[in-house]
C-alpha positions as CSV (number, residue, x, y, z in Angstrom):
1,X,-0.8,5.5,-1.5
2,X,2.6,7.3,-1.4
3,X,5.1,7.4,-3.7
4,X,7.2,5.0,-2.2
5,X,3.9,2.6,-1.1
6,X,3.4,2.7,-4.9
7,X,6.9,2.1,-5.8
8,X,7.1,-0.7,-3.7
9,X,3.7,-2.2,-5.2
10,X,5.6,-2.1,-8.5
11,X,7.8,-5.0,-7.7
12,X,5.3,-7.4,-7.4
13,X,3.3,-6.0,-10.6
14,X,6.9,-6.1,-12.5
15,X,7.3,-9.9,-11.4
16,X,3.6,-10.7,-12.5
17,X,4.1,-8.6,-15.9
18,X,7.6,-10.4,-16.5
19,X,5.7,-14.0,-16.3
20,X,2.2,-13.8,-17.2
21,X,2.3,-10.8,-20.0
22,X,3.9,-9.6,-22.9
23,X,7.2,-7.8,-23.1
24,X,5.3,-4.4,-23.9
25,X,3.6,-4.8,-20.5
26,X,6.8,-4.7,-19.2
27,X,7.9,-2.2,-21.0
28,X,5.0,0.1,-20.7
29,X,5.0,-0.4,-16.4
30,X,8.6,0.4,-16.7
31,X,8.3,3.7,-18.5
32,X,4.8,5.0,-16.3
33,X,7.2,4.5,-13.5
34,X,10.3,6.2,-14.8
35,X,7.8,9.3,-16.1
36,X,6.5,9.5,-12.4
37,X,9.6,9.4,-11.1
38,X,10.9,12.3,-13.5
39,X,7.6,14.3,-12.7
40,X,9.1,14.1,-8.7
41,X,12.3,14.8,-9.8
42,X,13.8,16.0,-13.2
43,X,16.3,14.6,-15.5
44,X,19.7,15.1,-15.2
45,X,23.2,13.5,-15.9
46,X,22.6,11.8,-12.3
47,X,18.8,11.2,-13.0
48,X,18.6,10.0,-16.6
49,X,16.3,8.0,-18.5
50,X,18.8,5.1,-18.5
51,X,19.8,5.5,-14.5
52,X,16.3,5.4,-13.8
53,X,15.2,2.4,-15.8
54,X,18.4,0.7,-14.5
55,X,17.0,1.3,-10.7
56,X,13.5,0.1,-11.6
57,X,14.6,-2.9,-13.0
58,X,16.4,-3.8,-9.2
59,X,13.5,-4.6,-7.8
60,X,12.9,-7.6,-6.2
61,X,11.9,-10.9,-8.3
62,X,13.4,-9.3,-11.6
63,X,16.3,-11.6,-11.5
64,X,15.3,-13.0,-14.9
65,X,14.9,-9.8,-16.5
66,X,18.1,-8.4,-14.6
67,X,19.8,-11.2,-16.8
68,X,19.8,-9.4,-20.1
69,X,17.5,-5.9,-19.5
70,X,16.2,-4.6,-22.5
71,X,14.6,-1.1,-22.3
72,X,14.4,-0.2,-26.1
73,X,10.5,0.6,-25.9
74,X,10.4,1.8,-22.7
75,X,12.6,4.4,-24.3
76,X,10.9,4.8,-27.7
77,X,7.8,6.0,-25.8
78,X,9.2,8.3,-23.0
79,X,11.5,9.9,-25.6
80,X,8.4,10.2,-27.8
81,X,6.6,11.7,-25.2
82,X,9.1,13.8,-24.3
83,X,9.1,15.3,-28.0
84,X,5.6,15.5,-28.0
85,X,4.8,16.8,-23.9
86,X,3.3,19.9,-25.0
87,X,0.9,18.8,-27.5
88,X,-0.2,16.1,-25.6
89,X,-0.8,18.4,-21.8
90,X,-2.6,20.3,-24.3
91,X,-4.5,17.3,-25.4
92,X,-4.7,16.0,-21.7
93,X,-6.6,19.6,-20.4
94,X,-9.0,20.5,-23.6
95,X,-10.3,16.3,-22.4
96,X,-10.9,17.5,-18.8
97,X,-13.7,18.7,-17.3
98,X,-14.4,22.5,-15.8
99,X,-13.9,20.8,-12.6
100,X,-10.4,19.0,-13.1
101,X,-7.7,20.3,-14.0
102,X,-4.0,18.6,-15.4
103,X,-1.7,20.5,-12.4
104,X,-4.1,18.8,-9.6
105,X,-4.5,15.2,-10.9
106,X,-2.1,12.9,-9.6
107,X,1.2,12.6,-11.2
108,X,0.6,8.6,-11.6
109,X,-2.1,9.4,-13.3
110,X,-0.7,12.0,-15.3
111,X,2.1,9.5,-16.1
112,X,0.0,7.2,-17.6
113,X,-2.4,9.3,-19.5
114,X,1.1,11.3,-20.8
115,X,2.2,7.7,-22.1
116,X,-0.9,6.4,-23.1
117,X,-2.1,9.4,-25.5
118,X,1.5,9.8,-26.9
119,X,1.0,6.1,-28.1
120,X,-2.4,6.9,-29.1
121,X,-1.9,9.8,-31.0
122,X,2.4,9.8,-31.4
123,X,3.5,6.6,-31.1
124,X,4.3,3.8,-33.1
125,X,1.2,1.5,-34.9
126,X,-0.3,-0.1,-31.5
127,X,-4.5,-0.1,-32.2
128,X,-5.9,2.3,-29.6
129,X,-7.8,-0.4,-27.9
130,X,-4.7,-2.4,-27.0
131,X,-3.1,0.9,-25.7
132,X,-6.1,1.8,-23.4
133,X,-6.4,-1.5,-22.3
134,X,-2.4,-1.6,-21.3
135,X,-2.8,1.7,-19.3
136,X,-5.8,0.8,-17.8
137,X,-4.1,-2.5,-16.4
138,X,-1.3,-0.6,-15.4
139,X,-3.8,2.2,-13.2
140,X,-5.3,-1.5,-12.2
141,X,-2.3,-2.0,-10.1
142,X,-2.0,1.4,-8.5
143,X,-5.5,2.7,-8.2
144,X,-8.9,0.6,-7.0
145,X,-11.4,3.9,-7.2
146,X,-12.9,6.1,-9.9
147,X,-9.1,6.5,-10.8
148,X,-9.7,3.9,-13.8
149,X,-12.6,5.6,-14.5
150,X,-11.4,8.7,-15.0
151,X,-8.4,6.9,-17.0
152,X,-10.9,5.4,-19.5
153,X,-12.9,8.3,-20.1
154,X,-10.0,10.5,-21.1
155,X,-8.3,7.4,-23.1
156,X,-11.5,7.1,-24.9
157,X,-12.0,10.5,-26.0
158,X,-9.1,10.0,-28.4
């Protein structure tokens, strides 16, 4: 996949999310993609957290969502990993293997193990299976290899 291919993937998991999940589904999708799109290019007045959660949700078959947006978790846990980036890269590469390192795995992937561990470890009460579980549905939608795989393990170790 590309970024874009991915990107583009997203509005049909956002519609899916939006009518067969809970709002935290939503949320969390929302904030993996905002963080991947931050890793490609950084924040800025222009590129915000807000600007880029306001694009995301313009995707095709939000219209219900578009109605009244709500991105008050989605926020909670990028700002909290934000906060928290350094602890949890540090986190992220004592869990990898002699082989792998954090600067060569994709930046989806680092997106969602970013997220996940911060709720994991940072974040607010959420039992640690449910927040594995959400992440690994999320790599679900992007990734069909040992990309899970290597998802769970790390996810697990915490």
């Amino acid at each position: 996949f590309t970024w874009l291919s991915k990107l583009r993937s997203l509005a049909f998991c956002l519609q899916y999310l939006i009518t067969m999940s809970e709002p935290k589904s939503l949320q969390r999708l929302l904030a993996v993609q905002a963080l991947y799109q931050i890793s490609i290019n950084e924040l800025s007045s222009e590129n915000s957290i807000d600007s880029i959660l306001e694009t995301a949700i313009q995707q095709p078959g939000l219209e219900e969502l578009k109605k009244k947006p709500n991105f008050n978790y989605a926020k909670k846990i990028l700002n909290g990993f934000l906060e928290n980036s350094q602890q949890i890269d540090l986190l992220i590469r004592t869990s990898l293997t002699a082989s792998r390192s954090l600067d060569k795995l994709d930046k989806l992937i680092q997106a969602i193990l970013n997220l996940a561990i911060y709720e994991i470890k940072f974040g607010p009460k959420v039992p640690k299976k449910i927040s594995i579980n959400e992440y690994l549905n999320i790599s679900h939608i992007f990734f069909t290899g040992t990309e899970s795989k290597l998802i769970n393990g790390i996810l697990d170790s915490f």
